[in-house]
C-alpha positions in Angstrom: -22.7 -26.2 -52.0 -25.4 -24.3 -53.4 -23.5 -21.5 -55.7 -26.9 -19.9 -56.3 -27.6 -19.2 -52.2 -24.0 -18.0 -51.9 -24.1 -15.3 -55.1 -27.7 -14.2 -53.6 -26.7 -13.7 -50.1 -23.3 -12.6 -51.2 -26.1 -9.7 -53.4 -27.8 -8.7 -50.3 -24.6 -8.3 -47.9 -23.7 -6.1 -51.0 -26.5 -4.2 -51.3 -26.9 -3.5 -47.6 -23.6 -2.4 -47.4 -23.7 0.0 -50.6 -26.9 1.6 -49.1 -25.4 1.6 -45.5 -22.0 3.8 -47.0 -24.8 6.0 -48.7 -26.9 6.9 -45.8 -23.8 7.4 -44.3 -22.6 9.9 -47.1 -26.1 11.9 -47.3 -26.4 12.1 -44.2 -23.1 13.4 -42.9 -23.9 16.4 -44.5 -26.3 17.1 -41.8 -23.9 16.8 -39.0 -22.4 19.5 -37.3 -21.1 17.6 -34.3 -17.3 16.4 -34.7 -17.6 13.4 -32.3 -20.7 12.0 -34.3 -18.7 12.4 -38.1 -16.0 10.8 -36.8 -18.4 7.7 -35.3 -20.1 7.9 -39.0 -16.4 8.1 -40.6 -15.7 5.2 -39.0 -19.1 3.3 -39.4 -18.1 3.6 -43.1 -14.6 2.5 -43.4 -15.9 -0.4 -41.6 -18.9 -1.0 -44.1 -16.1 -0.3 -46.3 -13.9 -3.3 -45.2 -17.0 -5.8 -45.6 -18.1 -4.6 -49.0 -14.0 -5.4 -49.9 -15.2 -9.1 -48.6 -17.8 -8.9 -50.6 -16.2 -8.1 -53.6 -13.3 -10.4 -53.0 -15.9 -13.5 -52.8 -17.4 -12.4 -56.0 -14.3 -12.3 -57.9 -13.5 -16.3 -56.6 -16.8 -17.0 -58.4 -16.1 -15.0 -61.6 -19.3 -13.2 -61.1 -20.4 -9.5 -60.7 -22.4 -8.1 -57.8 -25.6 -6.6 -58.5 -25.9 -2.5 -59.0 -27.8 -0.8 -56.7 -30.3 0.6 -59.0 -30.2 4.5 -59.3 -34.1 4.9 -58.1 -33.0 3.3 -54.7 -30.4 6.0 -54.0 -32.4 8.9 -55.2 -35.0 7.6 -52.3 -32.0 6.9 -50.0 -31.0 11.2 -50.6 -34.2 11.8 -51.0 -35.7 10.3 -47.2 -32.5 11.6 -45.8 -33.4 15.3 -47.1 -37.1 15.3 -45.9 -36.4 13.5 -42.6 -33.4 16.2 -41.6 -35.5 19.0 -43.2 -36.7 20.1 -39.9 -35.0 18.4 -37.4 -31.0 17.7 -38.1 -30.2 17.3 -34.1 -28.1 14.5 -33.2 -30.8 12.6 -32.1 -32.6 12.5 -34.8 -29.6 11.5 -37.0 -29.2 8.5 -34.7 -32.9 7.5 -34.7 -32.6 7.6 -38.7 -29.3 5.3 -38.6 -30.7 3.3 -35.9 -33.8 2.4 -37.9 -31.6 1.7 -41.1 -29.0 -0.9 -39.3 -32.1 -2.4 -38.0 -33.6 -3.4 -41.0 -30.1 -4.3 -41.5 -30.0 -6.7 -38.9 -33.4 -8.2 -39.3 -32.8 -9.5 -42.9 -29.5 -10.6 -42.7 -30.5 -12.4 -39.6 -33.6 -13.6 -41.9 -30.6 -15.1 -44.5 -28.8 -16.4 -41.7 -31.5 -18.2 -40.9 -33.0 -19.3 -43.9 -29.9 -20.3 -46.0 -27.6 -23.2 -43.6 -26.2 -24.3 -47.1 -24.3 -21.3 -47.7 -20.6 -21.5 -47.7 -18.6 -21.2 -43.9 -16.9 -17.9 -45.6 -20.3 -16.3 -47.0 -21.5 -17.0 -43.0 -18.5 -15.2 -42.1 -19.6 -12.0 -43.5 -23.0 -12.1 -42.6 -22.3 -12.2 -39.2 -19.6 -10.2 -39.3 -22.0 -7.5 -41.0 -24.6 -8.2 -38.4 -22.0 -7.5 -35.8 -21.2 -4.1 -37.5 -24.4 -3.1 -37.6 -25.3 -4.1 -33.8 -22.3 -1.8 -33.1 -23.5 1.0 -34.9 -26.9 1.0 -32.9 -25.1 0.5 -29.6 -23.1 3.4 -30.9 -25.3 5.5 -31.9 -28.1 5.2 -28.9 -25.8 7.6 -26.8 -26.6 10.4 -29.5 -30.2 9.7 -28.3 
């Protein structure tokens, strides 16, 4: 197998997920409604369970997963705080998760696609972090 595709996709399941449990984090802040911080709360701890994958593959290669680089979370607080500026209503909130696990969904479905070297496990939890974030737009379209 090719250990380069595996570390690279391994890299972008990572990065997603980091940006996904910081969207999360920003924007929870906003919410007032119980029901929706508890769907975010869990969203997380299940972002939190496939970064632990993540992690755990890295370590069998010896390697360390890429940072997310301090400029993309200042945007990521930064978008959060402008878009919620005037409008923080539920479904708004949802629109602005919806859009994230989206773009989610279309590049890891792009890797998915692209990469039928990568290992069976690394295919594992890219489709099990596709799945996640299908579930977090079903979820969240009943906030719209």
């Amino acid at each position: 197998m090719d250990e380069n595709i595996n570390l690279t996709i391994l890299n972008e399941i990572g990065k997603a997920t980091r940006m996904g449990l910081s969207s999360i984090t920003f924007v929870s802040e906003k919410v007032e409604d119980e029901t929706m911080k508890q769907d975010l709360s869990t969203q997380y701890a299940e972002y939190g369970k496939i970064l632990d994958k993540v992690n755990t593959q890295f370590e069998k290669y010896g390697e360390i997963p890429d940072e997310e680089p301090l400029m993309d979370k200042m945007m990521s607080w930064t978008g959060v705080q402008m878009n919620t500026l005037k409008d923080s209503s539920n479904s708004h909130i949802a629109e602005l998760m919806i859009q994230g696990n989206l773009m989610g969904v279309i590049e890891s479905q792009k890797l998915l696609n692209h990469s039928p070297k990568m290992e069976p496990v690394i295919k594992d939890i890219l489709n099990d972090f596709i799945t996640l974030q299908n579930n977090n737009i079903e979820k969240m379209k009943t906030y719209l």
